[in-house]
DRENDO-1510 file (C-alpha; in Angstrom, 1 decimal, always signed):
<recs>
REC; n; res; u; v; w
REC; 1; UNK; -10.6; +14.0; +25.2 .
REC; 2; UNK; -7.7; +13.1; +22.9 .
REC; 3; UNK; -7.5; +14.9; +19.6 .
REC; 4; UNK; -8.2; +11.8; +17.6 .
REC; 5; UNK; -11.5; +11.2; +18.9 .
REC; 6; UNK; -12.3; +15.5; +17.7 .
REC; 7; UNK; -11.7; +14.3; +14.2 .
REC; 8; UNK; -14.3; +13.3; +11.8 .
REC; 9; UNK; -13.0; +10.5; +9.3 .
REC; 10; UNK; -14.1; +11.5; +6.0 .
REC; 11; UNK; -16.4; +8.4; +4.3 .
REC; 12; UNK; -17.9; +7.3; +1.0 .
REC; 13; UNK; -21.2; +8.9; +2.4 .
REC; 14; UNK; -19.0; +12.2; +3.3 .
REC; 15; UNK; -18.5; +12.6; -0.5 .
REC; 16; UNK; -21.5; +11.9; -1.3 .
REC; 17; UNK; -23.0; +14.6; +0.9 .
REC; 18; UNK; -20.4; +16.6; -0.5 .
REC; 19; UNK; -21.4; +16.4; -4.3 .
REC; 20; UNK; -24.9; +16.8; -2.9 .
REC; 21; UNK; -23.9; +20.3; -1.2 .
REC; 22; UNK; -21.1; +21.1; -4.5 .
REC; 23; UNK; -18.4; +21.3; -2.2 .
REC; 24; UNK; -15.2; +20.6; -3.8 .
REC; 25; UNK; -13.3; +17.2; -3.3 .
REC; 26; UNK; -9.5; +17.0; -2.7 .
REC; 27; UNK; -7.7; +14.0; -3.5 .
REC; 28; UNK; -4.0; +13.7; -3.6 .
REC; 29; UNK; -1.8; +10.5; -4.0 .
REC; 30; UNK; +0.8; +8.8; -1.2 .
REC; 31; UNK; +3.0; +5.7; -1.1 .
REC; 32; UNK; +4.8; +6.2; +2.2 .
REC; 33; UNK; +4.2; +7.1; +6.4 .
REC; 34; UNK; +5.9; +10.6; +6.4 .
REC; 35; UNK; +4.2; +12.3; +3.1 .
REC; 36; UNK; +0.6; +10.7; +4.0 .
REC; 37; UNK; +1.0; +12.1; +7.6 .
REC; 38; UNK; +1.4; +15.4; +6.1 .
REC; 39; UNK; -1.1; +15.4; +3.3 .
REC; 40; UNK; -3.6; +14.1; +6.0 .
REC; 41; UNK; -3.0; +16.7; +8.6 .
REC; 42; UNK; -3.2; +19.0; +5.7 .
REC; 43; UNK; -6.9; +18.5; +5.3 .
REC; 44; UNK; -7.0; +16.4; +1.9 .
REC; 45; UNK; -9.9; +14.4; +2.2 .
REC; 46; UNK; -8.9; +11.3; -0.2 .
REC; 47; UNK; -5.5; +9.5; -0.1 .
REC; 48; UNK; -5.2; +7.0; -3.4 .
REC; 49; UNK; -2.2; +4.9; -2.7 .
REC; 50; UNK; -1.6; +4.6; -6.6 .
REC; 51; UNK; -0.2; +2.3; -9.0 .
REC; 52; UNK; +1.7; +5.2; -10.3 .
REC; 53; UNK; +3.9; +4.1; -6.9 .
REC; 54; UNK; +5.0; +1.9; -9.7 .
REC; 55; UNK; +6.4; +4.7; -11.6 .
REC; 56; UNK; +7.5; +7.5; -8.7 .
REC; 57; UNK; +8.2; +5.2; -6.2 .
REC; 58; UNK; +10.2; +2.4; -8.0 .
REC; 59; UNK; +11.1; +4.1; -11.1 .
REC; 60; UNK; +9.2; +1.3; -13.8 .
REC; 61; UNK; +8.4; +3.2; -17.5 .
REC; 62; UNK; +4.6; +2.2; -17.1 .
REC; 63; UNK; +1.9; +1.3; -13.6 .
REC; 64; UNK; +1.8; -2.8; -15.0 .
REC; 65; UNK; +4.7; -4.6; -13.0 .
REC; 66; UNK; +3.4; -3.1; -9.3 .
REC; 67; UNK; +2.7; -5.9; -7.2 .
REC; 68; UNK; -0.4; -6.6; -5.1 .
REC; 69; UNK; +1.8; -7.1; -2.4 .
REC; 70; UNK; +3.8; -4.1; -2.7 .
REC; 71; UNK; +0.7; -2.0; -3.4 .
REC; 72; UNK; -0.4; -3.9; -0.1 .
REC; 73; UNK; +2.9; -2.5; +1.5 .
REC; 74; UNK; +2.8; +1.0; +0.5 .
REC; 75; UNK; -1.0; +1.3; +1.5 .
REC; 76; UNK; -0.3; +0.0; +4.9 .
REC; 77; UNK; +2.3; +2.4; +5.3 .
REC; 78; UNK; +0.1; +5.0; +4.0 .
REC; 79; UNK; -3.1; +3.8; +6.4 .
REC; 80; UNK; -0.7; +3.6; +9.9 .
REC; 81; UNK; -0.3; +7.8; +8.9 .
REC; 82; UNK; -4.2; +8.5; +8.3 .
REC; 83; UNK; -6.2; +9.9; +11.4 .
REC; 84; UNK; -9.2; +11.9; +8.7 .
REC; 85; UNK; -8.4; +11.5; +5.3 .
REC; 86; UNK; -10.6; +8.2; +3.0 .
REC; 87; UNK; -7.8; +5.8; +1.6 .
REC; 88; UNK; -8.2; +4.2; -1.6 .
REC; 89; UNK; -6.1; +1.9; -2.8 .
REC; 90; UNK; -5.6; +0.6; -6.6 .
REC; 91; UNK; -5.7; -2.9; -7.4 .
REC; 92; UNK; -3.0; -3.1; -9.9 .
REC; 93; UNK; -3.0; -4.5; -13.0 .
REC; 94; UNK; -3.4; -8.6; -13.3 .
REC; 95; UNK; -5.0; -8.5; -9.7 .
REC; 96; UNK; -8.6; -8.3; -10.6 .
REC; 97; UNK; -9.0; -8.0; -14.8 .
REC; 98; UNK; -11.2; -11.2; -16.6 .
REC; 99; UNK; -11.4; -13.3; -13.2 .
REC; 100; UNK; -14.1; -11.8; -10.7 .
REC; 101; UNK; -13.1; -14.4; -8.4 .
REC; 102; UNK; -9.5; -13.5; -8.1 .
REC; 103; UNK; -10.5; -9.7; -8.1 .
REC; 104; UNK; -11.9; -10.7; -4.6 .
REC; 105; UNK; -9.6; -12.0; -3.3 .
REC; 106; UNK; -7.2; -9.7; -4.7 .
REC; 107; UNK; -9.7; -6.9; -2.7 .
REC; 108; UNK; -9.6; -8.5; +0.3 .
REC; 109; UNK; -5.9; -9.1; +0.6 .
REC; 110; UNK; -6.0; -5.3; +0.3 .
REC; 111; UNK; -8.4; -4.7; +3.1 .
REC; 112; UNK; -7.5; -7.0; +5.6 .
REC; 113; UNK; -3.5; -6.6; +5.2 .
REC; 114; UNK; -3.5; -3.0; +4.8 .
REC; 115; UNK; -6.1; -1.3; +6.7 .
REC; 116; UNK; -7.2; +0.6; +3.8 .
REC; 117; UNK; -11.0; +1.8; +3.5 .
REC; 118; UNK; -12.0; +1.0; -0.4 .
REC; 119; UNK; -10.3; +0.2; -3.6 .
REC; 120; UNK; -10.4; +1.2; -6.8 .
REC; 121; UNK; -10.4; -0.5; -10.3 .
REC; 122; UNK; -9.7; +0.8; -14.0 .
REC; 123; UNK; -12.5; +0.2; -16.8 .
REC; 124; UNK; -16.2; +0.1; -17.6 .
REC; 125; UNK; -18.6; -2.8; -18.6 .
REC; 126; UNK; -16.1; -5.4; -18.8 .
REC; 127; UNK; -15.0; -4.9; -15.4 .
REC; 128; UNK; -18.4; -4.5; -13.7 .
REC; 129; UNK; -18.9; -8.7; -13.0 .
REC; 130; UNK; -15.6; -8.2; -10.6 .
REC; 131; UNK; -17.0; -4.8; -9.1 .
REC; 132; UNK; -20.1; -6.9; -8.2 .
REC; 133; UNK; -18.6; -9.2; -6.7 .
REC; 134; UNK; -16.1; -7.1; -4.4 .
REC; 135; UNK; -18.8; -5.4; -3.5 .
REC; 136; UNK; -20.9; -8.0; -2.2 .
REC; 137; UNK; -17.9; -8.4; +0.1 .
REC; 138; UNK; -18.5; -5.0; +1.7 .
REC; 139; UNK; -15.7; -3.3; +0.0 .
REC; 140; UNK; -16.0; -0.2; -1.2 .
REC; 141; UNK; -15.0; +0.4; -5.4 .
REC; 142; UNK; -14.1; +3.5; -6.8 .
REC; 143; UNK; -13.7; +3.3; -10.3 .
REC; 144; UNK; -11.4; +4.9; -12.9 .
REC; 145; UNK; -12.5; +5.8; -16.6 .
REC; 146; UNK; -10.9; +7.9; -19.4 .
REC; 147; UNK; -7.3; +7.4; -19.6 .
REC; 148; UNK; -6.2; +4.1; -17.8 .
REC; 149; UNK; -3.0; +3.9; -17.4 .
REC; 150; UNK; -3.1; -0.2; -16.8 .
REC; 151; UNK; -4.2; -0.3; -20.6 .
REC; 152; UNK; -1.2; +1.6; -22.1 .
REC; 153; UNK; -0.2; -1.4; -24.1 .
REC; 154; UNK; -3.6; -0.9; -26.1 .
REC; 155; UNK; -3.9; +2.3; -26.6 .
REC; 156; UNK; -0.1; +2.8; -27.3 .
REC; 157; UNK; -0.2; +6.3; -26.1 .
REC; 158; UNK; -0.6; +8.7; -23.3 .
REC; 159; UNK; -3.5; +11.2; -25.1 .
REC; 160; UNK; -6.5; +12.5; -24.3 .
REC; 161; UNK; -9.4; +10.0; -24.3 .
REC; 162; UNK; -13.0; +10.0; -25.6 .
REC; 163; UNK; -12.6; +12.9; -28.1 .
REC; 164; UNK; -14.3; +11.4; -30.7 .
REC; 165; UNK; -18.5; +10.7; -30.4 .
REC; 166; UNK; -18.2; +7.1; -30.0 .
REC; 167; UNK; -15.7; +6.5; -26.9 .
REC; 168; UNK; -17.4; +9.4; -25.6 .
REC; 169; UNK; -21.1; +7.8; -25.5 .
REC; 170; UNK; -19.3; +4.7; -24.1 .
REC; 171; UNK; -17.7; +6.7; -21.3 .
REC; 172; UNK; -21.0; +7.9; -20.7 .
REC; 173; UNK; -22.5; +4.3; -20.5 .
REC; 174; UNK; -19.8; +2.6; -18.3 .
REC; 175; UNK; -20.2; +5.6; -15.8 .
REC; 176; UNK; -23.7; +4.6; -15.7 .
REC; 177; UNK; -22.9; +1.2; -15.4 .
REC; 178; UNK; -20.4; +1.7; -12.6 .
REC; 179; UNK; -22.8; +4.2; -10.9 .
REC; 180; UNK; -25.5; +0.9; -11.2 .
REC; 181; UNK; -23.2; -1.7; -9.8 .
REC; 182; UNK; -22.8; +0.4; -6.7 .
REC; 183; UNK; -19.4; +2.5; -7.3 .
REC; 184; UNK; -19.0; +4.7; -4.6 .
REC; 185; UNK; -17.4; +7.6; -7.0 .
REC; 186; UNK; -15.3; +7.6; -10.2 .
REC; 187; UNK; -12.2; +9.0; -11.3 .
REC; 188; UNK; -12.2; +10.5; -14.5 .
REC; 189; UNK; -8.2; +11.2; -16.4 .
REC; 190; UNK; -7.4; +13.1; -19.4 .
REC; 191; UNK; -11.0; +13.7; -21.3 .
REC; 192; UNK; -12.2; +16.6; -22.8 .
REC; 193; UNK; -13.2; +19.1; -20.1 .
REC; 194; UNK; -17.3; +19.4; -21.5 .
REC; 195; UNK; -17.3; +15.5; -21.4 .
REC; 196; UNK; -16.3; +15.0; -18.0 .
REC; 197; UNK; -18.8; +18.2; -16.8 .
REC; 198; UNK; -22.1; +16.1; -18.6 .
REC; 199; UNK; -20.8; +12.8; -16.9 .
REC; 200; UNK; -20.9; +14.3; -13.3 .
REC; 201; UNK; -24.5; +15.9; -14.4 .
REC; 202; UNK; -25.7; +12.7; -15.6 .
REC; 203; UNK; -24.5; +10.6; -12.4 .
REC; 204; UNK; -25.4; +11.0; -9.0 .
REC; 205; UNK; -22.2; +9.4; -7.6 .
REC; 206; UNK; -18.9; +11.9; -7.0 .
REC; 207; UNK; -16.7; +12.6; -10.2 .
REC; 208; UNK; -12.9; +13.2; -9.6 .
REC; 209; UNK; -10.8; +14.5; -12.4 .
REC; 210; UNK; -7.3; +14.3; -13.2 .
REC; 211; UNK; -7.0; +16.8; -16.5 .
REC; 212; UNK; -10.6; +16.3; -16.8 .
REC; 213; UNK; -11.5; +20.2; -16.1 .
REC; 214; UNK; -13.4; +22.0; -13.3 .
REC; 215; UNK; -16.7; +20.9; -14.3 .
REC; 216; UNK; -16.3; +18.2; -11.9 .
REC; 217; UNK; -17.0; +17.0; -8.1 .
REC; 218; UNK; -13.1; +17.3; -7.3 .
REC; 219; UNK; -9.6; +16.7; -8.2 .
REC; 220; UNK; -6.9; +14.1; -7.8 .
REC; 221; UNK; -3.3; +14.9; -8.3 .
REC; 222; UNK; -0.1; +12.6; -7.8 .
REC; 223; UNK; +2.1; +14.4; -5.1 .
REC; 224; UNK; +5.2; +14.3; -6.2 .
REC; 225; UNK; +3.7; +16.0; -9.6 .
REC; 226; UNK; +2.7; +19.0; -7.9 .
REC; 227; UNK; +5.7; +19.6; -5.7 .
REC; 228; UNK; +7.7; +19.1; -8.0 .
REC; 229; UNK; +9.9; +17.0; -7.3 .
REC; 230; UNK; +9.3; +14.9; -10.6 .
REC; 231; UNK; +11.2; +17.3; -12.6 .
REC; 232; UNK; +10.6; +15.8; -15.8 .
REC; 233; UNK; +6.8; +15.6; -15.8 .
REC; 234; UNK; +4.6; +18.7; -16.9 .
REC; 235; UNK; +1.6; +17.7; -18.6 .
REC; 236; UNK; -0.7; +20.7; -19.4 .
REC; 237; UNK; -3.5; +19.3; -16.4 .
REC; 238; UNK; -0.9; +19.6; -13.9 .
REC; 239; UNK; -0.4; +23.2; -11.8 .
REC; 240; UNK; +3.1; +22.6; -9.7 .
REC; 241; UNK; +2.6; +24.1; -6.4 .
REC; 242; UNK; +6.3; +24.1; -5.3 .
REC; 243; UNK; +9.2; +23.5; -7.1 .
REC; 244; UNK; +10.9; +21.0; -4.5 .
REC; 245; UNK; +12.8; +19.5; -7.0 .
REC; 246; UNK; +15.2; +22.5; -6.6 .
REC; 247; UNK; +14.7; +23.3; -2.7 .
REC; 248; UNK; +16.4; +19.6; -2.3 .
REC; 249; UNK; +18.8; +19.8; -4.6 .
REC; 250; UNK; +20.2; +22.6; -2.8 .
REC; 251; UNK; +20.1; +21.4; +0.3 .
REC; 252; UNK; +21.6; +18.1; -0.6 .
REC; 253; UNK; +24.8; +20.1; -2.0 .
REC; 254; UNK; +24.8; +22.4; +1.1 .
REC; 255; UNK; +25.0; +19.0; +2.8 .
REC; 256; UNK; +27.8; +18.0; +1.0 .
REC; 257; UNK; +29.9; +21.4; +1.2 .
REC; 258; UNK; +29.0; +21.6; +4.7 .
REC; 259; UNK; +30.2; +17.7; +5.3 .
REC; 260; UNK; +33.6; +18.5; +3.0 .
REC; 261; UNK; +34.4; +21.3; +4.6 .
REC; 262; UNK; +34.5; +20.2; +8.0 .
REC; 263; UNK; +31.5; +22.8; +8.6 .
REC; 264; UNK; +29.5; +20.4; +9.7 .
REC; 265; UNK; +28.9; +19.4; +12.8 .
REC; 266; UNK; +29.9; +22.3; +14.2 .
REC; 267; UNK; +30.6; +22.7; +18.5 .
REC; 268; UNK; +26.9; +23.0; +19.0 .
REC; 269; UNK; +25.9; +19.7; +17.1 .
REC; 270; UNK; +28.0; +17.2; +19.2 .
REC; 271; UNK; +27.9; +16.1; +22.1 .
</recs>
């Protein structure tokens, strides 16, 4: 019996069952093969192949200019790695907004090119007529309220969403409304901790947070956030687990005394 065939896949129906019991959720992000085979071996149970590729991965200021192709590319990568874990994969920005029909066939690109196992979409009500429609193509949605990054431009700022009583009773309603359509479970980024808690009270479906507290279903973190290898970034949400920003620098200048000083290869590494 090969090892593969010991391992069960985790599913949309796995985290339900797991909100169902309250056991925890992990969800990390990954762009490429090497860093997805790790996180998967791990024992994370989600993979989101994230627009923020857009920012870690090819440097851009904000998530908008990603590609669907290259989002296609990086979650193929990602998918060719993944023997347990549940991959999600954003639709990026222009690929499903105001056009339902486009934001199928922007869904099924994903699917049938990558490999992935679901997708997942940014905003409430005025999204919902393309959710629909995805998901009378059999694709699973995840969806993503609070802070969306793919609306920077209208919010003008990276803050904290939904602290006043309005945008809060609205987050309340599109969570509904994504929970009606059919979402199979919703990420929730940067609200007020008490906010996020009464949403995953009020809805069946699985709540993920990102800065959202612990009041929810699970978290999702971007990987290169909590290594550390993005130096600059430390929002208060974020807990570093490593600090591999330094470990590589000095290695890489190891490398390079080792190189200039004829060090390396020594007798043992030639041949």
């Amino acid at each position: 019996m090969s090892v593969h065939s010991e391992i069960k896949k985790v599913t949309t129906h796995t985290l339900q069952e797991m909100k169902n019991t309250g056991r925890k959720i992990t969800m990390l992000t990954g762009y490429d093969f090497s860093m997805a085979r790790i996180i998967d071996t791990a024992g994370i149970d989600v993979i989101l192949v994230g627009d923020s590729a857009s920012n870690v991965m090819a440097g851009h200021e904000t998530t908008l200019p990603i590609t669907l192709d290259q989002m296609i590319y990086h979650a193929s990568s990602v998918v060719r790695a993944v023997n347990r874990a549940l991959v999600v994969v954003d639709m990026p920005f222009g690929s499903y907004q105001g056009n339902s029909k486009e934001a199928l066939s922007s869904a099924i690109r994903i699917m049938k090119e990558s490999g992935g196992h679901s997708v997942k979409m940014e905003g409430g009500i005025e999204i919902i007529e393309s959710i629909k429609r995805i998901l009378t193509a059999g694709i699973p949605v995840m969806g993503h309220l609070g802070l969306t990054p793919q609306s920077i431009y209208k919010f003008g700022t990276y803050v904290v969403r939904a602290k006043e009583e309005e945008e809060a009773n609205r987050l309340i309603e599109d969570a509904k409304a994504l929970e009606a359509a059919g979402c199979f479970a919703i990420v929730l980024e940067k609200i007020p901790a008490h906010l996020a808690k009464l949403v995953a009270e009020t809805v069946q479906i699985p709540i993920i947070g990102i800065g959202a507290g612990n009041g929810v279903d699970g978290q999702v973190l971007v990987v290169h956030d909590m290594l550390g290898i993005n130096n600059e970034f430390s929002p208060r949400f974020l807990r570093k687990y490593n600090n591999l920003y330094e470990q590589m620098m000095k290695a890489f200048q190891e490398y390079i005394s080792d190189v200039q000083s004829g060090d390396f290869p020594n007798e043992k590494e030639q041949y």
